[in-house]
Residue frames as qw, qx, qy, qz and C-alpha x, y, z in Angstrom:
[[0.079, -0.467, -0.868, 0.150, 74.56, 87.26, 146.59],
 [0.069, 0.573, 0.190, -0.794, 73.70, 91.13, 147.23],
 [0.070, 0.241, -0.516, -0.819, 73.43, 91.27, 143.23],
 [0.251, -0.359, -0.887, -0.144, 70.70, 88.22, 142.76],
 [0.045, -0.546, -0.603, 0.580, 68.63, 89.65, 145.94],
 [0.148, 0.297, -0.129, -0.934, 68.50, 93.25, 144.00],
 [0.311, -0.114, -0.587, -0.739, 67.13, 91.76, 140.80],
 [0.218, -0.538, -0.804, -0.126, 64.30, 89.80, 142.29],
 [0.035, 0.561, 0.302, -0.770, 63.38, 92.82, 144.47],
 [0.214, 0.381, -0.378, -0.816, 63.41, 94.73, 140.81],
 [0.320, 0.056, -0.785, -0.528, 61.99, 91.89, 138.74],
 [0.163, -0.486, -0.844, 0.157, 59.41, 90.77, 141.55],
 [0.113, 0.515, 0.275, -0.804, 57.69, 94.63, 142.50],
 [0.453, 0.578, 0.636, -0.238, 54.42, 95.30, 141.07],
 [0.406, 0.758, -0.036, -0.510, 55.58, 98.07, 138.59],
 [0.208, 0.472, -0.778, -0.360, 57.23, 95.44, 136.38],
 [0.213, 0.304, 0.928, -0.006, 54.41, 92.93, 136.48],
 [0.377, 0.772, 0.424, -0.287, 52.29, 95.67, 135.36],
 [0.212, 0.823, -0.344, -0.400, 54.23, 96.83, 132.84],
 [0.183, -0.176, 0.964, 0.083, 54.72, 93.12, 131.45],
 [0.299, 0.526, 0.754, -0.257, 51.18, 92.24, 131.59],
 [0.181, 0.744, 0.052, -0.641, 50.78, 95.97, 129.56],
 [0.122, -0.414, 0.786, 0.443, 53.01, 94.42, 126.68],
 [0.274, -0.020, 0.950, 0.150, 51.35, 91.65, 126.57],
 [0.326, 0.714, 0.583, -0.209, 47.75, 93.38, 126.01],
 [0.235, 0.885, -0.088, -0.391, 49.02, 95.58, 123.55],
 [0.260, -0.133, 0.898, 0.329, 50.53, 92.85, 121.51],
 [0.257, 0.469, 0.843, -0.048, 46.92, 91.47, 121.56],
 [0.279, 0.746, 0.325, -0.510, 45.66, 94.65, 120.85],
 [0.057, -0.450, 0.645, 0.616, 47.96, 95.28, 118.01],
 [0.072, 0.056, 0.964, 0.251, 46.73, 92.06, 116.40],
 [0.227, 0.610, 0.755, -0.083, 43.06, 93.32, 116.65],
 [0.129, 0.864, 0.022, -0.487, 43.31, 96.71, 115.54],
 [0.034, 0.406, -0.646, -0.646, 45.89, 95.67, 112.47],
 [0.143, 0.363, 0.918, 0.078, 42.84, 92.93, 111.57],
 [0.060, 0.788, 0.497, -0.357, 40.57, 95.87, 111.82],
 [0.193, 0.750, -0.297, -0.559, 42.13, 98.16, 109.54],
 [0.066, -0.075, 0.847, 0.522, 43.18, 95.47, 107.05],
 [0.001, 0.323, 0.891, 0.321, 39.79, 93.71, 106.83],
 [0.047, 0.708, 0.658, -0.254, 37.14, 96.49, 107.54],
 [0.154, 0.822, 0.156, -0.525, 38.51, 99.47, 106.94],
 [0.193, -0.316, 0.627, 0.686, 40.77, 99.32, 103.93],
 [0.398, 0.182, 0.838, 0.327, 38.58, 97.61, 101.85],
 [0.231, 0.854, 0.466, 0.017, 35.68, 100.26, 101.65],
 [0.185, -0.804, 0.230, 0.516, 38.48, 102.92, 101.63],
 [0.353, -0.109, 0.718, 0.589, 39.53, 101.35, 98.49],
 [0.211, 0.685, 0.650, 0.251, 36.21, 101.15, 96.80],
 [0.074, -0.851, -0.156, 0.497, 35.93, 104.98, 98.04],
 [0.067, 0.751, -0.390, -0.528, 38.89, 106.34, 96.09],
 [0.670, 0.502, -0.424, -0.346, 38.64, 103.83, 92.73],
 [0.994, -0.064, -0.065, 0.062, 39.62, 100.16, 94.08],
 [0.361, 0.661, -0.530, 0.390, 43.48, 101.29, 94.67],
 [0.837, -0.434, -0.295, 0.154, 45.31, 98.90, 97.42],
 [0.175, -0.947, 0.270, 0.018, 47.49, 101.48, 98.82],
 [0.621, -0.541, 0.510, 0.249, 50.05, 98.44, 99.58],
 [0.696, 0.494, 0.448, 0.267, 50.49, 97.65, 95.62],
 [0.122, 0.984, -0.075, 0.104, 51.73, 101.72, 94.83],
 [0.700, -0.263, 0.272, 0.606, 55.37, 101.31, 94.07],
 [0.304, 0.914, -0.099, -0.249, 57.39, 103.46, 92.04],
 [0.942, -0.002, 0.221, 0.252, 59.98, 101.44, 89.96],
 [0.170, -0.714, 0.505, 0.454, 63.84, 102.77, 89.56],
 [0.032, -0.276, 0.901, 0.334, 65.74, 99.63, 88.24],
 [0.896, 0.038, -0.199, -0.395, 63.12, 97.19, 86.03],
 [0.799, -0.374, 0.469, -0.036, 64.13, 93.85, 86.88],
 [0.680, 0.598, -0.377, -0.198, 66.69, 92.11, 84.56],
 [0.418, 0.436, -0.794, 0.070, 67.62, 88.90, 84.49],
 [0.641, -0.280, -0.712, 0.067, 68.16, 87.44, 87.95],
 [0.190, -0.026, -0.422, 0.886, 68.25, 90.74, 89.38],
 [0.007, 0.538, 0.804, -0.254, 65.23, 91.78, 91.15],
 [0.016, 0.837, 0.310, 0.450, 63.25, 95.14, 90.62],
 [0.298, -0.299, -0.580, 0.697, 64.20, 98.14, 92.57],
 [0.123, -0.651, -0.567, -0.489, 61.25, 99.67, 93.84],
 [0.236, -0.137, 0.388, -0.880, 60.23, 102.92, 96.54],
 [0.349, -0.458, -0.771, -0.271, 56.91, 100.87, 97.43],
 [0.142, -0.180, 0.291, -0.929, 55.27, 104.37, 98.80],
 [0.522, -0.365, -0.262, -0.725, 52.01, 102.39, 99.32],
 [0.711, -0.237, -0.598, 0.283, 53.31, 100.33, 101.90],
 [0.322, 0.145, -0.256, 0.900, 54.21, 103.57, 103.32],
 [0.352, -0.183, -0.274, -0.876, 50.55, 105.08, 102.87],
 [0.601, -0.452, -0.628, -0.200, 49.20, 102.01, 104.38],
 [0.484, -0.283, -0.647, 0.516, 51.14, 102.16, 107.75],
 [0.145, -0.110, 0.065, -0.981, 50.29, 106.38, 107.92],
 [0.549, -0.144, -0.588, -0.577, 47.07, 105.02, 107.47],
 [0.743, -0.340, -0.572, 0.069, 46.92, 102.06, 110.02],
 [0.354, -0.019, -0.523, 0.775, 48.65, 104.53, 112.58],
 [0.401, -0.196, 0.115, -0.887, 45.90, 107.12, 112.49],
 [0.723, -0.407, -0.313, -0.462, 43.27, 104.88, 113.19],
 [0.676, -0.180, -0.542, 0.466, 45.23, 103.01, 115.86],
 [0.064, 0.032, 0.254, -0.965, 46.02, 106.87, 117.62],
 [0.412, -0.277, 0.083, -0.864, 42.35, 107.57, 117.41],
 [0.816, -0.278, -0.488, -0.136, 41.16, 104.29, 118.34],
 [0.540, -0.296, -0.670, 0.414, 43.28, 105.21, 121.53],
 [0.065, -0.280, 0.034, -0.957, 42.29, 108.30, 121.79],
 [0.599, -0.391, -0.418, -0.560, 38.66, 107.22, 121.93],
 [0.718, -0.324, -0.580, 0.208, 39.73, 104.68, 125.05],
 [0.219, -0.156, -0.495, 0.827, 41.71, 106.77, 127.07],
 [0.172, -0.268, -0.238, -0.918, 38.68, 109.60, 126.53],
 [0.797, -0.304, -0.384, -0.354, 36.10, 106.90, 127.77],
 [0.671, -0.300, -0.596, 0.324, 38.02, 106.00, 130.65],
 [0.099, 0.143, -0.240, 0.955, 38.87, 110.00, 131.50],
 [0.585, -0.339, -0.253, -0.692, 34.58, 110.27, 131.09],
 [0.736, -0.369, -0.563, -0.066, 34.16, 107.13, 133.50],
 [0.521, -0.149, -0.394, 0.742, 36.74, 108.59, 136.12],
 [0.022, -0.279, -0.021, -0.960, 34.96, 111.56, 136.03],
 [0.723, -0.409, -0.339, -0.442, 31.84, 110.13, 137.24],
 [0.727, -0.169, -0.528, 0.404, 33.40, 108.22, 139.86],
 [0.210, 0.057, -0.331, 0.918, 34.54, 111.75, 141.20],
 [0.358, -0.438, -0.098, -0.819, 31.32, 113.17, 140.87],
 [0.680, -0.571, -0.426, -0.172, 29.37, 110.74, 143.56],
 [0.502, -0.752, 0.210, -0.372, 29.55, 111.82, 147.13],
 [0.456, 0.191, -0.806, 0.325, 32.30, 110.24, 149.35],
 [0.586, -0.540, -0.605, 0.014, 31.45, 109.37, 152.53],
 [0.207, -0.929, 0.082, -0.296, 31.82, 112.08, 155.56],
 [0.548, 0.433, -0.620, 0.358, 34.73, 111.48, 157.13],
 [0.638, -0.599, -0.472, 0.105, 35.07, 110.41, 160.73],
 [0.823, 0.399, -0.178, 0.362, 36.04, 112.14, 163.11],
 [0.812, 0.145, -0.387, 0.411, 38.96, 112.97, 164.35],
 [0.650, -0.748, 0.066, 0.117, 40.22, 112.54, 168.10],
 [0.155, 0.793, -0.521, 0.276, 43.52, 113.82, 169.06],
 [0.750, 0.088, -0.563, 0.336, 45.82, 111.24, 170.41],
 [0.549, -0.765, -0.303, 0.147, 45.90, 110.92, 174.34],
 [0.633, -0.194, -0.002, 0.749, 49.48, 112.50, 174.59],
 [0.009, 0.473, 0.267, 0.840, 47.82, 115.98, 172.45],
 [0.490, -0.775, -0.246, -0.313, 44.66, 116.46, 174.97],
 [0.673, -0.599, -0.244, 0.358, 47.08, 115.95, 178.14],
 [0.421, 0.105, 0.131, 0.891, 49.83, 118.80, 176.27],
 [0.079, -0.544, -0.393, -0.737, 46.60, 120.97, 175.97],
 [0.563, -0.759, -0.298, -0.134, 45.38, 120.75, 179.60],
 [0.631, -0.368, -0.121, 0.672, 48.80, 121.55, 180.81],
 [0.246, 0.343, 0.366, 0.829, 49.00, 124.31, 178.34],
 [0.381, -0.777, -0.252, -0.433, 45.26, 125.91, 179.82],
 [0.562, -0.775, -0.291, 0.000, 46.55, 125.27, 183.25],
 [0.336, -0.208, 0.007, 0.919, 50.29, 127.40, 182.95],
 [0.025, 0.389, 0.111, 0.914, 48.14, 130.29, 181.24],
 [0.521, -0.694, -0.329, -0.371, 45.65, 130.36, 184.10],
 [0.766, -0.285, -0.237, 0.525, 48.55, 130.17, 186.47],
 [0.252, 0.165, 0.096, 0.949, 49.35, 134.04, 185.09]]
């Protein structure tokens, strides 16, 4: 029973619903940012450097023969992901940046003065005994 109790403790505390919940948006994100590089940026990046689809750039060892397939190094599949990683890395770059800039602001505004602060009856009554033994000398 002691084993069951643990996990839910483990599998019910907040840093593993947030870290779950992280996954899941960064799935999603995944799926918008590979949509974004396929269908926005590649395409003018092609036209840029002579219509070349990066993923199409093989280099062929073995031609195919027969019922045996080609073997190919297919370095533009290779070129694409190098590709789709930088922009992903600076596309988080950019976020975290923008959220470091918004947190910064947040610091800058004034907090409120603090209240404040009484000593606890058991301090003030230690302190008046205290004055009255040195006035006792």
């Amino acid at each position: 029973m002691g084993m069951l109790k643990e996990f839910k403790n483990f599998a019910v505390k907040g840093n593993v619903i947030d870290m779950a919940v992280g996954i899941i948006i960064g799935a999603a994100f995944g799926k918008i940012v590979s949509s974004f590089v396929g269908d926005l940026i590649m395409p003018p990046l092609g036209v840029l450097i002579g219509g070349v689809d990066f993923t199409s750039l093989a280099w062929t060892i073995k031609a195919a023969a027969g019922d045996n397939p080609a073997v190919v190094i297919a370095y533009g599949k290779f070129i694409q992901t190098l590709v789709d990683f930088t922009i992903i890395a600076f596309a988080i770059f950019l976020t975290v940046k923008g959220m470091n800039a918004l947190k910064r602001k947040e610091e800058k505004t004034p907090a409120a003065p603090p209240a404040p602060l009484v000593p606890p009856k058991q301090e003030i009554l230690l302190t008046e005994i205290r004055d009255l033994l040195k006035d006792r000398k």
